[in-house]
Each structure stands twice: as structure tokens, then as C-alpha cells.
N, C-alpha and C positions, 0 to 999 in steps of 0.2 A: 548590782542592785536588782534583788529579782522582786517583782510586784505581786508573785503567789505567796498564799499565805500560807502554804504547805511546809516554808522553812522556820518558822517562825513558830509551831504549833507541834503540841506532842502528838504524837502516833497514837498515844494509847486512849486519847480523848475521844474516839469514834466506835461504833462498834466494826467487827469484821467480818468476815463470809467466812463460812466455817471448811466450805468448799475448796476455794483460793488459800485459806491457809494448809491443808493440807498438798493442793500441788506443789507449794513452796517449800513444803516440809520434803520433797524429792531435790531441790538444786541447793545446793548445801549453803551458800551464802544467802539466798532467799528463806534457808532454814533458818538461822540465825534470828532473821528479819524477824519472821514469824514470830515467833517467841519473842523478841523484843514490843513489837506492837501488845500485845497480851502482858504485859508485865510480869514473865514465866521463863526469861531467858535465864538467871540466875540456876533456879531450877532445873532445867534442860540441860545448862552443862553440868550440872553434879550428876546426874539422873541418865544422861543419856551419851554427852559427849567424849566426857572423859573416863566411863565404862569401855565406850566403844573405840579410843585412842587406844587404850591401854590395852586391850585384846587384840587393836591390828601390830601394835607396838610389837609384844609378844611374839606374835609370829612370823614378823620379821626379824628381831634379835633370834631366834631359834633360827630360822634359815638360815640368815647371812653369819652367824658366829662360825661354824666349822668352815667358813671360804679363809679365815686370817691363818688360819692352819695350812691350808692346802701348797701346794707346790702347780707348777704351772702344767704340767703333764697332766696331775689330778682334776684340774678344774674340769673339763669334757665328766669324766666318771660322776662327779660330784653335780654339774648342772643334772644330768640325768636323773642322777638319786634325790636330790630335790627334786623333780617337777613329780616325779611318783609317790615321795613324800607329802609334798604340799596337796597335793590332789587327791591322794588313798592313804592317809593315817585319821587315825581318830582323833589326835590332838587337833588337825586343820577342820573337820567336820565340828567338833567341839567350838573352835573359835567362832566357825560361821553361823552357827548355829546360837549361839550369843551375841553374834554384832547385826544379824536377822533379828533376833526376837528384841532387842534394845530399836530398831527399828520400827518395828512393830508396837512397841510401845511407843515410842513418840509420836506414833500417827495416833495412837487410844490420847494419848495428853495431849496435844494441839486440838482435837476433837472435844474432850472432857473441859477443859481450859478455856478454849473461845468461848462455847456455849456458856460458862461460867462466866466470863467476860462482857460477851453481850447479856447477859440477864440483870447486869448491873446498870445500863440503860432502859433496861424496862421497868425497873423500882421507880415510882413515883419519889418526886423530891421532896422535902419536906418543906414546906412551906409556912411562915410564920402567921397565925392567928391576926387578923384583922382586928385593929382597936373597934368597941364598941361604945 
């Protein structure tokens, strides 16, 4: 039985610091958070999650696929040819250069979003006419 009223109550009834959501948007399950207080999590994983899976995805199914081929002598040759691969081809620059700029975008949307967020608390409420 806990007495705070923090369990009891939605996230997304307050406004938030535009500040604090972007630090949170760096530790990946305060990412999440983020986005859920804002009512934008939805969004975030079409938008930024699962772009950004699916490109780490990628380059790891490209690495680790020719290791099910290899023989045990080859592994040594082949770690080598991967770390020079992974680090000096264009398709690894490519990836990073996509799961960077998907980044970069969800710091623009957690920023564009709260603010949007909090503006919905500065609308005055409507208020019903007083009988005369």
C-alpha cells in the first residue's frame, strides 16, 4: 500500500521539462519513459525504434552470416576480415550514419513534442457561462 499518489495517476497529466526529457532520451529505457509521459511513444517506435533495430539488425546478419560457413582454422582470418570490414566499408559507415541521424532525430521530436505537450497546459480551459 503505498500513500503516494504518483501510482495512481497518469504521467502524461503534468507538463515536463524539455531539458530532462532529452537527457532521458540518451539511457534507452528512460527513452522509452520519455516518450510515454508525452503521449508519443507509439510514434517513436515506428519513427525511430524500429528503423534503428532493423539497421543494427542488418549489420549484424551481414557479419555473423559467413562465420556458419567457416571451418575452425578460418575463424582467426575471418575475425580479422571483419574488424577491417566492420570499421572501413561503406555499408558499416552507411548503417552508422542512419542509426546517428535516427538519433538525432528523436532528440528534434522529444524537443518538438514536449513543447507541444506542455502548450496544452497553457490553453486556458473552457469554462461554462455563469447563469444570469
Amino acid at each position: 500500500m503505498h500513500s503516494s499518489s504518483f501510482y495512481c495517476q497518469n504521467a502524461s497529466e503534468y507538463r515536463v521539462s524539455v531539458a530532462w526529457q532529452i537527457v532521458a532520451r540518451f539511457v534507452p529505457i528512460a527513452s522509452i519513459w520519455a516518450f510515454y509521459r508525452i503521449k508519443k511513444l507509439q510514434r517513436y517506435l515506428l519513427y525511430v525504434f524500429v528503423p534503428s533495430f532493423f539497421a543494427t539488425a542488418w549489420v549484424v546478419g551481414f557479419a555473423l552470416a559467413p562465420l556458419l560457413a567457416l571451418t575452425t582454422a578460418s575463424v582467426v582470418y575471418y575475425q580479422v576480415a571483419l574488424g577491417y570490414f566492420l570499421f572501413n566499408s561503406p555499408a558499416y559507415l552507411a548503417v552508422y550514419l542512419i542509426v546517428f541521424g535516427l538519433h538525432t532525430f528523436s532528440i528534434y521530436l522529444i524537443i518538438i513534442w514536449s513543447r507541444q505537450h506542455n502548450r496544452t497546459f497553457d490553453m486556458p480551459t473552457a469554462s461554462p457561462e455563469p447563469p444570469q
